[in-house]
ROLUMLUM-764698 format. One record per atom (N, C-alpha, C): residue in three letters; x, y, z. Coordinates in steps of 0.02 Angstrom, whole numbers, plus 32768, in hexadecimal, padded with zeros to 4 digits. Atoms other than C-alpha are relative to their C-alpha. Last residue first. Example, Ala and Ser with C-alpha at 12.3 -4.5 7.8 and 13.67 -1.06 7.14 Angstrom:
<nodes>
SER7FD67FC57FFD;SER82AC7FCB8165;SER7FD980378025;ALA802D7FC58000;ALA82677F1F8186;ALA802D803C8000;
</nodes>
This chain:
<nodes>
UNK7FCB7FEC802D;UNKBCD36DEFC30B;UNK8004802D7FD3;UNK7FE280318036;UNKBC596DE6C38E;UNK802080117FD6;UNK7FE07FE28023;UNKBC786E38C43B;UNK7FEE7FE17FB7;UNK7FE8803A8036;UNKBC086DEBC4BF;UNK8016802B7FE8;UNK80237FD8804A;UNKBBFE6E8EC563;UNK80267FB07FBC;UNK7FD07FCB8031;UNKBC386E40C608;UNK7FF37FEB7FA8;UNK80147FEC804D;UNKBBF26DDAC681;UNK801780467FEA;UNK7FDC7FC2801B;UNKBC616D8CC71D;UNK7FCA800D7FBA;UNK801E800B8054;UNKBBFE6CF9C774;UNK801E80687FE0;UNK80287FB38014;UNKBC516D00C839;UNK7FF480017FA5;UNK8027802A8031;UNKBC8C6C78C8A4;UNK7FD980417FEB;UNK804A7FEA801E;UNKBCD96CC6C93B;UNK80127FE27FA8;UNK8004800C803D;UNKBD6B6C90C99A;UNK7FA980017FF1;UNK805680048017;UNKBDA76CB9CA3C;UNK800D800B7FC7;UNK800D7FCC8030;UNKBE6B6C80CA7C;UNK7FB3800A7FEF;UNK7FB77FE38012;UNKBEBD6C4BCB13;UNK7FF0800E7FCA;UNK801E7FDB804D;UNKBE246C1FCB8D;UNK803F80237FC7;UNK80067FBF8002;UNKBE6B6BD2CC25;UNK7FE9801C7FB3;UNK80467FE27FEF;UNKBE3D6B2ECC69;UNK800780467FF0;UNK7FE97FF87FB1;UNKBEF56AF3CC4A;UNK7FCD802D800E;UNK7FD380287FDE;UNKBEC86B0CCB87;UNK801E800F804C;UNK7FE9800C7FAD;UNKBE2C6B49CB4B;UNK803D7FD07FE9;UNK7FDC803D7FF2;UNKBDF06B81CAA0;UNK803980138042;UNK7FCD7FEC7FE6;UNKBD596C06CA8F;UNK80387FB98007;UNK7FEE80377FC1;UNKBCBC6BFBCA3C;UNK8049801A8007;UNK7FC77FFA7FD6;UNKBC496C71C9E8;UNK80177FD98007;UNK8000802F7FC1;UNKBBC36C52C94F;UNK804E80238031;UNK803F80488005;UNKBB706C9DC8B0;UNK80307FEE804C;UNK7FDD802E7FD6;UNKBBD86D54C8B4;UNK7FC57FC98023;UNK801E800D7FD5;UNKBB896DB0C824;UNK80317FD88023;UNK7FF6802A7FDA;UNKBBEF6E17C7AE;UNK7FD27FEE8029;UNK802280077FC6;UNKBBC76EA5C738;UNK80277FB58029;UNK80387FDD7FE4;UNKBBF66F06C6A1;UNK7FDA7FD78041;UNK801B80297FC2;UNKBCAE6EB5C665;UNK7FB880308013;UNK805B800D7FF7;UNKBCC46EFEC5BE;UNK7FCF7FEE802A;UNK800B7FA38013;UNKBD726EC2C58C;UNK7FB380178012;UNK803B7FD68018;UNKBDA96E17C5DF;UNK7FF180477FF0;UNK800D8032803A;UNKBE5E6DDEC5F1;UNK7FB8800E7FE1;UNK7FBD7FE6802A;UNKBEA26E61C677;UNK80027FD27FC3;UNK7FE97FCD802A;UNKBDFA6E74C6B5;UNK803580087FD0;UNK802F80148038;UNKBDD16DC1C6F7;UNK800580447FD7;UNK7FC38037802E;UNKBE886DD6C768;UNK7FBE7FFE7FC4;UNK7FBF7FE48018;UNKBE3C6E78C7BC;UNK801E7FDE7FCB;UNK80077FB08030;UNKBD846E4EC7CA;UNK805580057FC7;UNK801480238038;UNKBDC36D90C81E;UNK8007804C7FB8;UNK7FB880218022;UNKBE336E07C88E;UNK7FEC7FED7FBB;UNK7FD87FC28019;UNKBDA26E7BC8C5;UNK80397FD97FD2;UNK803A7FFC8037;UNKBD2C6DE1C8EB;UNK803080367FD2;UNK7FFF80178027;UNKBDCE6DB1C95C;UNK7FC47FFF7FBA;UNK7FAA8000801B;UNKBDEA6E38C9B1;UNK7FEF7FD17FD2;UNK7FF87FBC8026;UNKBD186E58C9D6;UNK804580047FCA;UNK800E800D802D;UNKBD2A6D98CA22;UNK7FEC80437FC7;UNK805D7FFA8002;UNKBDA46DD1CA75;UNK7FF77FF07FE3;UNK80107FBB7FD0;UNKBE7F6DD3CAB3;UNK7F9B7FFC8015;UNK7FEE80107FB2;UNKBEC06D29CA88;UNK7FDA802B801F;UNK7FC77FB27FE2;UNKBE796D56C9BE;UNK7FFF7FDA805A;UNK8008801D7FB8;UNKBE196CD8C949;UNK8036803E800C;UNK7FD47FDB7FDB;UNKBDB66CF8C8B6;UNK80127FF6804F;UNK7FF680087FC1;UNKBD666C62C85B;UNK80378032801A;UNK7FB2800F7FDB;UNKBD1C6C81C7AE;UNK7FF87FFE8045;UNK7FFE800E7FB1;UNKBC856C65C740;UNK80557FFF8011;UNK7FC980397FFF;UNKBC656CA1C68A;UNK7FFE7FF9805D;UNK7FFC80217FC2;UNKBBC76CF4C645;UNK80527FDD8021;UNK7FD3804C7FED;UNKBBBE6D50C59F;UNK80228006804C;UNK7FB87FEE7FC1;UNKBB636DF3C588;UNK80107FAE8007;UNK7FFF80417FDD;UNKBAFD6E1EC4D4;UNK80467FF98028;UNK7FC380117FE1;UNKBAD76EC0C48D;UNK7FF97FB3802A;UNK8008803D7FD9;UNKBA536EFAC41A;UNK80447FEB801B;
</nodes>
């Protein structure tokens, strides 16, 4: 029997919203062990001088419980 624990993060990147789903991955790996899936729950993007300067995704990271 195995059990997966939930957590939520916000990946952001100038370049995509692909760049930044990739980033969240990257930085939720180097502290989590076990990662097995991701969903990405929402987009948005932040503007300044009507221009789009970075995308950010909202994404539920699960990865394998460990107990002691």
């Amino acid at each position: 029997m195995s059990v997966v624990k939930v957590i939520e993060l916000i990946g952001t990147s100038p370049d995509s919203w692909e760049a930044a789903t990739q980033s969240a991955l990257e930085i939720a790996s180097k502290t989590l062990r076990g990662i097995v899936g991701m969903d990405v729950v929402r987009f948005t993007v932040k503007v300044e001088d009507n221009k789009i300067v970075a995308y950010r995704v909202n994404v539920k990271v699960a990865f394998k419980y460990e107990s002691e």
